[in-house]
C-alpha positions as CSV (number, residue, x, y, z in Angstrom):
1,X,0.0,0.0,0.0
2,X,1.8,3.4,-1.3
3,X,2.1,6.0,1.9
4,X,-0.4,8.6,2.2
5,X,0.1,12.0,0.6
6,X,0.7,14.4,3.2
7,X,-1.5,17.3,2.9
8,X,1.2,19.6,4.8
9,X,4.7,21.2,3.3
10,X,7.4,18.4,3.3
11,X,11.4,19.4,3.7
12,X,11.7,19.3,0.1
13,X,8.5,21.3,-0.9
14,X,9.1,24.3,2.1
15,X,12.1,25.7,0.0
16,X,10.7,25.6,-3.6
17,X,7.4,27.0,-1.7
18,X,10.0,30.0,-0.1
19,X,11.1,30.8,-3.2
20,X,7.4,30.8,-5.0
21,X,6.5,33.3,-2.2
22,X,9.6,35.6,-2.2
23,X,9.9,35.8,-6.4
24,X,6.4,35.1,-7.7
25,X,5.7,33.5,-10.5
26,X,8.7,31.7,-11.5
27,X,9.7,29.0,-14.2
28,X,10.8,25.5,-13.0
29,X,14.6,27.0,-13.6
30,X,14.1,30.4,-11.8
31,X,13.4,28.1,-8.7
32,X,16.0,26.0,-9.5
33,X,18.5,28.9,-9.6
34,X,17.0,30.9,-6.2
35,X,17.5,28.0,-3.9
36,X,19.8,28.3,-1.6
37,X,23.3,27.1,-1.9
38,X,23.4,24.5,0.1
39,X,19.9,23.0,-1.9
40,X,21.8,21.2,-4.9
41,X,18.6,19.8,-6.8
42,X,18.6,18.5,-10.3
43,X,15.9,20.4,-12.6
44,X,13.7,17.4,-12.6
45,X,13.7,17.0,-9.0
46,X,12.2,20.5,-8.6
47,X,9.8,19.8,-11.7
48,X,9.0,16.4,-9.6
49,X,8.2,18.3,-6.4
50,X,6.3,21.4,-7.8
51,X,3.9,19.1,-9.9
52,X,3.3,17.5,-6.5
53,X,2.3,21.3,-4.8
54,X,0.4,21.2,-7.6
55,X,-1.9,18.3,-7.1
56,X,-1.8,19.4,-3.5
57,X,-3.1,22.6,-4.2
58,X,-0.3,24.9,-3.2
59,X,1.0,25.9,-7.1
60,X,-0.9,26.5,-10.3
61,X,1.0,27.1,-13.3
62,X,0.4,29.2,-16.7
63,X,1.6,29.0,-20.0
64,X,4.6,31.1,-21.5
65,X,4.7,30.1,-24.9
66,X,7.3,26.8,-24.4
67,X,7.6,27.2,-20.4
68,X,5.1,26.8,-17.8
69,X,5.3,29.5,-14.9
70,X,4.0,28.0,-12.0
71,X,2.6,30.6,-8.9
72,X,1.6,30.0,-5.1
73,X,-2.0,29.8,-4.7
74,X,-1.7,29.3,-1.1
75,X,-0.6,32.5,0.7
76,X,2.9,31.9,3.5
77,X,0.4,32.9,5.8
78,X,-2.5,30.2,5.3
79,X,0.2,27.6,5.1
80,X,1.3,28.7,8.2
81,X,-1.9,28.0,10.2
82,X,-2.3,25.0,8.3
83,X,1.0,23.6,9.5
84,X,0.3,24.7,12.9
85,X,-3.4,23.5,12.7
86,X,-1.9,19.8,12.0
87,X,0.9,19.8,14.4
88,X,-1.9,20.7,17.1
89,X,-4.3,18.0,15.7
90,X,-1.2,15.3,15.5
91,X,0.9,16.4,18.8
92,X,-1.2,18.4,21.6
93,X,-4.7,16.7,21.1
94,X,-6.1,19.3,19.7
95,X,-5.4,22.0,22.6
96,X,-3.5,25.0,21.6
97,X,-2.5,25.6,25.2
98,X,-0.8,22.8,25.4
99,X,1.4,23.8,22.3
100,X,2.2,27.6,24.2
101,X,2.7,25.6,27.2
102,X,5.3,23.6,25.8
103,X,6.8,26.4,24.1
104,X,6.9,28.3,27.1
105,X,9.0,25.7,29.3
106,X,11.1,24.3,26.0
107,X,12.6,27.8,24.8
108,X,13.4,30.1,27.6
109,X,12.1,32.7,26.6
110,X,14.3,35.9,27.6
111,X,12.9,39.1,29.5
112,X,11.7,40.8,26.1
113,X,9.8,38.3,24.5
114,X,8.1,37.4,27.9
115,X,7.2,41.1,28.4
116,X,5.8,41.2,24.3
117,X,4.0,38.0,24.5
118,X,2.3,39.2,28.0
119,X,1.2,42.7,26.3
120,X,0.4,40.4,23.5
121,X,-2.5,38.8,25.7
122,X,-3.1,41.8,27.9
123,X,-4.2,43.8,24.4
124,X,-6.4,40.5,23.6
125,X,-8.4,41.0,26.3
């Protein structure tokens, strides 16, 4: 039985997805050539994993004569809140408190970011 499709951003899709977001519409070799150094990716590997956002629903391309230019569809934002949605669902049962709480007592936060964070939820009020 093949492995379900994951409907959140793998480690191979969150770069070509930075890039989408940071340039735009982009051909499959402007992605290519705006990944990072250290991302060293044959041209059909990036054609392999943006027809995948595709089918996910992240990327939609357009024709350019020859070349398709494919765009996000899905804004960093949304993608963010989706990711975070699913790593509630899957690791904190559901209960966003239990995420902040384990935020809280893994990071240490310093004096700053605890005063921000309790003007954060003062102003929420």
């Amino acid at each position: 039985m093949p492995p379900k499709r994951s409907v959140t951003l793998t480690e191979a899709e969150l770069p070509l997805m930075e890039v989408l977001w940071q340039r735009g519409p982009s051909t499959v070799q402007q992605v290519l050539d705006a990944l990072p150094g250290d991302r060293l990716l044959a041209y059909n590997s990036v054609l392999t994993i943006i027809r995948i956002l595709e089918k996910k629903g992240y990327v939609a391309h357009a024709k350019d004569g020859r070349a398709h230019v494919f765009m996000p569809v899905v804004e960093r934002s949304d993608a963010t809140r989706s990711e975070v949605r699913h790593l509630v669902q899957r690791l904190f049962r559901d209960s966003h408190e239990l995420l902040v709480l384990n935020i809280l007592e893994d990071s240490g936060l310093n004096a700053d970011e605890l005063q921000r964070l309790k003007q954060y939820l003062k102003d929420r009020k």
